[in-house]
N, CA, C and O atoms as a GROMACS GRO file, in nm:
protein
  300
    1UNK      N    1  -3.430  -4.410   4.836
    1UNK     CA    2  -3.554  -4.346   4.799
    1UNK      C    3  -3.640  -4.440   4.714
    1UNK      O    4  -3.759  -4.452   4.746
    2UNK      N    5  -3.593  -4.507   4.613
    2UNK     CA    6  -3.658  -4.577   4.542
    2UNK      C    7  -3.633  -4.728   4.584
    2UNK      O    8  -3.661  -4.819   4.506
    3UNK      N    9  -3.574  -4.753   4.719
    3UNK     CA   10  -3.586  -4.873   4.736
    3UNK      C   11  -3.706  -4.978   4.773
    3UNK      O   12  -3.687  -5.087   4.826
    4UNK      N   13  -3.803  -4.937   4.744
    4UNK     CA   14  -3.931  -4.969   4.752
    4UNK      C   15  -3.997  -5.059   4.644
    4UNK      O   16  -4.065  -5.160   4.659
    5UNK      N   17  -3.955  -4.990   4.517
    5UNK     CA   18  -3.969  -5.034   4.373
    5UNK      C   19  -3.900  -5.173   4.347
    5UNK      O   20  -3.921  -5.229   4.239
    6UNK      N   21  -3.806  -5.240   4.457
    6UNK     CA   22  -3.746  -5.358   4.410
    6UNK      C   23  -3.845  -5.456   4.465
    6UNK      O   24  -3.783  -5.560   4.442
    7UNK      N   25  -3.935  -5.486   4.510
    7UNK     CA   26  -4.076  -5.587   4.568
    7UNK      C   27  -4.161  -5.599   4.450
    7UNK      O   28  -4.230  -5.511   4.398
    8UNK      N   29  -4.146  -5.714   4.418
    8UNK     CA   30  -4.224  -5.722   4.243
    8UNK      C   31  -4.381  -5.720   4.302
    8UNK      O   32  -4.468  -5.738   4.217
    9UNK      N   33  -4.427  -5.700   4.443
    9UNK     CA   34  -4.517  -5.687   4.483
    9UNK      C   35  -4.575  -5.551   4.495
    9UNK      O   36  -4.698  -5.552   4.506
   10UNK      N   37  -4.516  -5.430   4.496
   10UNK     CA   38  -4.475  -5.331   4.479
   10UNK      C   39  -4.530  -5.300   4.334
   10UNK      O   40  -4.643  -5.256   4.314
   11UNK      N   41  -4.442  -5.328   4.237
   11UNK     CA   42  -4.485  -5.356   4.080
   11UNK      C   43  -4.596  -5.427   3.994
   11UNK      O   44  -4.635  -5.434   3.877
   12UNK      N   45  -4.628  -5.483   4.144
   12UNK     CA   46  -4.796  -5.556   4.089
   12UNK      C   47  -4.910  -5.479   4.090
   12UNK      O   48  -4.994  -5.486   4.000
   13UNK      N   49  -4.920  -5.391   4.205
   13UNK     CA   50  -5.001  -5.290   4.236
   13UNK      C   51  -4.959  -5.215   4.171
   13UNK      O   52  -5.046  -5.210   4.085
   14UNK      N   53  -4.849  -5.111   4.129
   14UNK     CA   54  -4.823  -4.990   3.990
   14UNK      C   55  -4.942  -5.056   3.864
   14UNK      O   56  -5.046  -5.010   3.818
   15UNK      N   57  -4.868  -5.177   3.839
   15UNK     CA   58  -4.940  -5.207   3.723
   15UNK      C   59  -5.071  -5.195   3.737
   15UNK      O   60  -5.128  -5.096   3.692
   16UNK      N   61  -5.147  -5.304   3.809
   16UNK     CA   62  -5.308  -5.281   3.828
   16UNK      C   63  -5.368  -5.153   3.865
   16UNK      O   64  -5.485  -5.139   3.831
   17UNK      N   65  -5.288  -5.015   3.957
   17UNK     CA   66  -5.361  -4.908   3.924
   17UNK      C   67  -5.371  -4.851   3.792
   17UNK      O   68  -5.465  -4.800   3.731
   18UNK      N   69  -5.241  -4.876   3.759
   18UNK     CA   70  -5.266  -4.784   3.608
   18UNK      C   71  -5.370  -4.881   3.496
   18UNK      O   72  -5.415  -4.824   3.396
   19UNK      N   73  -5.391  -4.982   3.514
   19UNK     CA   74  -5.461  -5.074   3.477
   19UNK      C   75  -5.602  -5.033   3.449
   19UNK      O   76  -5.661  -5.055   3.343
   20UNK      N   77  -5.665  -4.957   3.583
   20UNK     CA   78  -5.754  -4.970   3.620
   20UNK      C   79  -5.780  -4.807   3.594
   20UNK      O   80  -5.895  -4.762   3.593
   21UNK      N   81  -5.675  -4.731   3.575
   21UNK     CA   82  -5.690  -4.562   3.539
   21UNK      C   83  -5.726  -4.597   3.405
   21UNK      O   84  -5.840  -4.585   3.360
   22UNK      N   85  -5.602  -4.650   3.327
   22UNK     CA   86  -5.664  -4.610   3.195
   22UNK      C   87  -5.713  -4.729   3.085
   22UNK      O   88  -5.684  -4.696   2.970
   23UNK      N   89  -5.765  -4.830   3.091
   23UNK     CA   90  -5.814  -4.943   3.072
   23UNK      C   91  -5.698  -5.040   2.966
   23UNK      O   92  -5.581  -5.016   2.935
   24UNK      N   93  -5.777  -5.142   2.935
   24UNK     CA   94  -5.677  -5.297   2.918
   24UNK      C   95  -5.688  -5.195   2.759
   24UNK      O   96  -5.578  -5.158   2.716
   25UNK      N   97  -5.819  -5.151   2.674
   25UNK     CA   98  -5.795  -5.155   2.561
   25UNK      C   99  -5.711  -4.977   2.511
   25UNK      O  100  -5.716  -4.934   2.396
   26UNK      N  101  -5.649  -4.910   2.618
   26UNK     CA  102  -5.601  -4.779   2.605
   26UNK      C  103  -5.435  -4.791   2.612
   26UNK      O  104  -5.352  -4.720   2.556
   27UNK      N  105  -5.412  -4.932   2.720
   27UNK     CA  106  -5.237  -4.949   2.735
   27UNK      C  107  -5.193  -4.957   2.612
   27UNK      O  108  -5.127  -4.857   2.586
   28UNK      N  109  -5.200  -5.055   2.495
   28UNK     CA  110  -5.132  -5.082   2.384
   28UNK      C  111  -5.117  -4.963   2.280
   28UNK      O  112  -5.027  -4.963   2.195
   29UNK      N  113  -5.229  -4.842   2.295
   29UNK     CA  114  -5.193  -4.747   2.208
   29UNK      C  115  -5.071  -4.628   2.325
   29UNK      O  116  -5.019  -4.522   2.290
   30UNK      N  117  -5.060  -4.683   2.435
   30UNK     CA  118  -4.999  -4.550   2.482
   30UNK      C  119  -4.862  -4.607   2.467
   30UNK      O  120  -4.763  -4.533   2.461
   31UNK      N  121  -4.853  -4.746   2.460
   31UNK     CA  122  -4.734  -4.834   2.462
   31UNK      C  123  -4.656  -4.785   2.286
   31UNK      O  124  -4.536  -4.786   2.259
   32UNK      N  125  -4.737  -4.757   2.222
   32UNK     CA  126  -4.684  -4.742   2.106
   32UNK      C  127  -4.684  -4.630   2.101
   32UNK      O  128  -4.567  -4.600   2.075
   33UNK      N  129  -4.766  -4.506   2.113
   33UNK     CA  130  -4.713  -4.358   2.163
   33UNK      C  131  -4.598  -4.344   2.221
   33UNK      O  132  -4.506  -4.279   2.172
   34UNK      N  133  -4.592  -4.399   2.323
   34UNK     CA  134  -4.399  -4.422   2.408
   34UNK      C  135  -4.294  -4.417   2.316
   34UNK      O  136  -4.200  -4.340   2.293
   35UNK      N  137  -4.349  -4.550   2.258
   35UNK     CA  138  -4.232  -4.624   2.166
   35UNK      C  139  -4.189  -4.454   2.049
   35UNK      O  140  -4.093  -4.376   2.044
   36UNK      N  141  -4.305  -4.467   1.985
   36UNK     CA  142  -4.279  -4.383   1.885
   36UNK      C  143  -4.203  -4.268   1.906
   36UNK      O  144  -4.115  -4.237   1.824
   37UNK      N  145  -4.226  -4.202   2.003
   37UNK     CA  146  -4.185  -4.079   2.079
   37UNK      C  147  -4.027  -4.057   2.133
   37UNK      O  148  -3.949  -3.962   2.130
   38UNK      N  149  -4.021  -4.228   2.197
   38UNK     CA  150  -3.864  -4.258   2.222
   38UNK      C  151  -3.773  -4.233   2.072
   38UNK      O  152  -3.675  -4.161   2.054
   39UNK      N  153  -3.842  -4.318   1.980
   39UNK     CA  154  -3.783  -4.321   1.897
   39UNK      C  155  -3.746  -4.190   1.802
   39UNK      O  156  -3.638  -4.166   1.748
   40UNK      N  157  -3.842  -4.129   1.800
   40UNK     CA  158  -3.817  -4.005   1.766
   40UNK      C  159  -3.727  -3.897   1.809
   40UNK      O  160  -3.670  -3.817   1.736
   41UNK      N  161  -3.720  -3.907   1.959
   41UNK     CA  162  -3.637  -3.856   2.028
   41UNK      C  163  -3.480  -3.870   2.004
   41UNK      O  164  -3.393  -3.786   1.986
   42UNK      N  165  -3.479  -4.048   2.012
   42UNK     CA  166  -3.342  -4.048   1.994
   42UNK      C  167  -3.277  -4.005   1.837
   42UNK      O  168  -3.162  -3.964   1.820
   43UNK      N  169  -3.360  -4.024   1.749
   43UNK     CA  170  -3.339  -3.970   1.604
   43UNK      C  171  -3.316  -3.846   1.624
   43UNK      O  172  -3.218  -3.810   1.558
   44UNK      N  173  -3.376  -3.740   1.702
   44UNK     CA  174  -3.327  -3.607   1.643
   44UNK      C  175  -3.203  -3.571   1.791
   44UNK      O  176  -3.152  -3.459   1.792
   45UNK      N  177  -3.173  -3.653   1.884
   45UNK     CA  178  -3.041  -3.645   1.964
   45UNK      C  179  -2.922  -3.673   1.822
   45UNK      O  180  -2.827  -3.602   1.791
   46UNK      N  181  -2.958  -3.773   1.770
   46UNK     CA  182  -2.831  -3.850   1.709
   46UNK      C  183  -2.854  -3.733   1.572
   46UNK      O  184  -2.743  -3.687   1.546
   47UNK      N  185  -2.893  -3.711   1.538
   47UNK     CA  186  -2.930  -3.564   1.426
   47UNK      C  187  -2.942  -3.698   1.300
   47UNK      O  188  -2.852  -3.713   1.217
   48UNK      N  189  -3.042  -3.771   1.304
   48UNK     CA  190  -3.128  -3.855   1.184
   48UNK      C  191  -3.238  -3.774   1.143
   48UNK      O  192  -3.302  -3.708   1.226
   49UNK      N  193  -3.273  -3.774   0.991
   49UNK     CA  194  -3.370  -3.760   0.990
   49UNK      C  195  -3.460  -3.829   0.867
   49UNK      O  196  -3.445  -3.848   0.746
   50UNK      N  197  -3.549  -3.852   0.954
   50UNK     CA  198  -3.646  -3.981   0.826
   50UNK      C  199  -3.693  -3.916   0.678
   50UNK      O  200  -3.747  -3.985   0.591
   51UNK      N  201  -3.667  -3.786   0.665
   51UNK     CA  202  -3.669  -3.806   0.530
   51UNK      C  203  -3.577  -3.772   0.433
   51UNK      O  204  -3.599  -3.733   0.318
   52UNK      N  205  -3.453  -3.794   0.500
   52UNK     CA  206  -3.313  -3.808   0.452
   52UNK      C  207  -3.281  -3.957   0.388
   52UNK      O  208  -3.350  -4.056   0.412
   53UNK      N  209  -3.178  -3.956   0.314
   53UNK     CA  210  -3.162  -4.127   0.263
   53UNK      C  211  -3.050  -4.164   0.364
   53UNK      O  212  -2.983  -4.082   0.426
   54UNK      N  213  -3.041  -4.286   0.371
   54UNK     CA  214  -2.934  -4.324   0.475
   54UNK      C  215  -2.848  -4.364   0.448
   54UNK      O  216  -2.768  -4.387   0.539
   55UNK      N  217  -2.806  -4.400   0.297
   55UNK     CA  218  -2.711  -4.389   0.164
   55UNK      C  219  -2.720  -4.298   0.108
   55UNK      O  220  -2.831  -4.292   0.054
   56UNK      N  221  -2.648  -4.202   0.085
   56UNK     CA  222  -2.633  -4.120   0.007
   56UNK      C  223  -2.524  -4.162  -0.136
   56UNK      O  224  -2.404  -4.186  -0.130
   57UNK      N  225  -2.602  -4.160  -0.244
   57UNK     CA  226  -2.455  -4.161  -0.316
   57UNK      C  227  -2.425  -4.047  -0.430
   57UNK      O  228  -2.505  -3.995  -0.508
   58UNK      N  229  -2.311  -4.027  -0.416
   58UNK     CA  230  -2.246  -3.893  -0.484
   58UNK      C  231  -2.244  -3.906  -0.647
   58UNK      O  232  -2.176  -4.006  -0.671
   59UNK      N  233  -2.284  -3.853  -0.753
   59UNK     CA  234  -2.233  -3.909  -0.836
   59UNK      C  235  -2.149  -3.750  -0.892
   59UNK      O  236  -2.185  -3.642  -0.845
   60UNK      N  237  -2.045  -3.760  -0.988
   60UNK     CA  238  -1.977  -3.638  -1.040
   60UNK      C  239  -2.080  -3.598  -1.146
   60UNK      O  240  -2.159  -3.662  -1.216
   61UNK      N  241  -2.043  -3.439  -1.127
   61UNK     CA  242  -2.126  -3.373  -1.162
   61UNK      C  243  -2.034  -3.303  -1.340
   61UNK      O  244  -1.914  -3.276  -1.348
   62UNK      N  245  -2.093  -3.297  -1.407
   62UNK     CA  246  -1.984  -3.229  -1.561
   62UNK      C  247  -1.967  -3.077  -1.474
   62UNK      O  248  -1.864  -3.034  -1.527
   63UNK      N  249  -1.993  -3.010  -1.410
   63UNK     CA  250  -1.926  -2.868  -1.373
   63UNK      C  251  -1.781  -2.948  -1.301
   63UNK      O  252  -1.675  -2.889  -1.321
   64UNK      N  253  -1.775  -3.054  -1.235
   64UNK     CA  254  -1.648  -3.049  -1.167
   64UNK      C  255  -1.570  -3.102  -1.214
   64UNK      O  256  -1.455  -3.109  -1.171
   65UNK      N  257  -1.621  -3.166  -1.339
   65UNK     CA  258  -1.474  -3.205  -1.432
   65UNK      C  259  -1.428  -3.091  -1.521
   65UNK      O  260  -1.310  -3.072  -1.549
   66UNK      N  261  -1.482  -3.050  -1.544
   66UNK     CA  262  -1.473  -2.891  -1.651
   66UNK      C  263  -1.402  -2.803  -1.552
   66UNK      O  264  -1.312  -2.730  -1.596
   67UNK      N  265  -1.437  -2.802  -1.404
   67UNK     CA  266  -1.349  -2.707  -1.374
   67UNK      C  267  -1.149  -2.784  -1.302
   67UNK      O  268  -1.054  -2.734  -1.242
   68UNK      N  269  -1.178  -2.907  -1.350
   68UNK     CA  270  -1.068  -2.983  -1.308
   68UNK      C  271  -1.000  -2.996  -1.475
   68UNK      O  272  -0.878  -3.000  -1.488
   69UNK      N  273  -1.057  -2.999  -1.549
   69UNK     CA  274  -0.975  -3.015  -1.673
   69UNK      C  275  -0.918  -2.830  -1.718
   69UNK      O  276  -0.815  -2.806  -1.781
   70UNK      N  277  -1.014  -2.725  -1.666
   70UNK     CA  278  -0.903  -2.667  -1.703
   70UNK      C  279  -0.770  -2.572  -1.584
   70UNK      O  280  -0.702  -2.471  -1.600
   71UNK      N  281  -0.789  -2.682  -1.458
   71UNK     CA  282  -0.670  -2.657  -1.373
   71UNK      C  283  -0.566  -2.702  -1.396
   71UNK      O  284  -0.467  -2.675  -1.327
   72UNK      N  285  -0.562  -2.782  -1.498
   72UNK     CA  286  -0.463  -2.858  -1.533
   72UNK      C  287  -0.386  -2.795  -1.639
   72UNK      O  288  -0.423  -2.761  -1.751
   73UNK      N  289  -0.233  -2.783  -1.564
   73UNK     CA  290  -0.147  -2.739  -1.673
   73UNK      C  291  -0.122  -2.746  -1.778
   73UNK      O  292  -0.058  -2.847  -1.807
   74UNK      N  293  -0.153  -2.657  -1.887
   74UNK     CA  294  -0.120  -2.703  -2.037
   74UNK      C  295  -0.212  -2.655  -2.107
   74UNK      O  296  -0.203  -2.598  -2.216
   75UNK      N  297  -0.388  -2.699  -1.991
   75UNK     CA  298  -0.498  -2.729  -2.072
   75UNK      C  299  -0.606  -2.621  -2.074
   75UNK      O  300  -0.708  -2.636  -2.141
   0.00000   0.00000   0.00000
């Protein structure tokens, strides 16, 4: 079905219609619409999200030593 698409002659003409649909100075913003969009996509497949940190670091909190000092036998 798509064996047509392997003739880089084939791919010369794709390009120059769409070329000619939506002009030389409209490709580079749709090229980065794409991009952005991919990227976005795959961020919320993989469950990222940009305004999360991508380090998180834990630090102890005084409730969880207080409740660890008095589990402790004796104390």
């Amino acid at each position: 079905m798509l064996s047509g698409f392997e003739n880089p002659f084939h791919l010369l003409i794709i390009a120059l219609v769409v070329l000619l649909l939506f002009g030389a100075k409209r490709l580079p913003e749709m090229g980065r619409a794409l991009g952005s969009g991919m990227r976005e996509f795959k961020d919320g497949v993989l469950g990222r999200d940009e305004r999360a940190p991508t380090h998180a670091v834990l630090e102890p909190s005084s409730e969880a030593g207080d409740r660890a000092r008095h589990a402790t036998p004796g104390g």
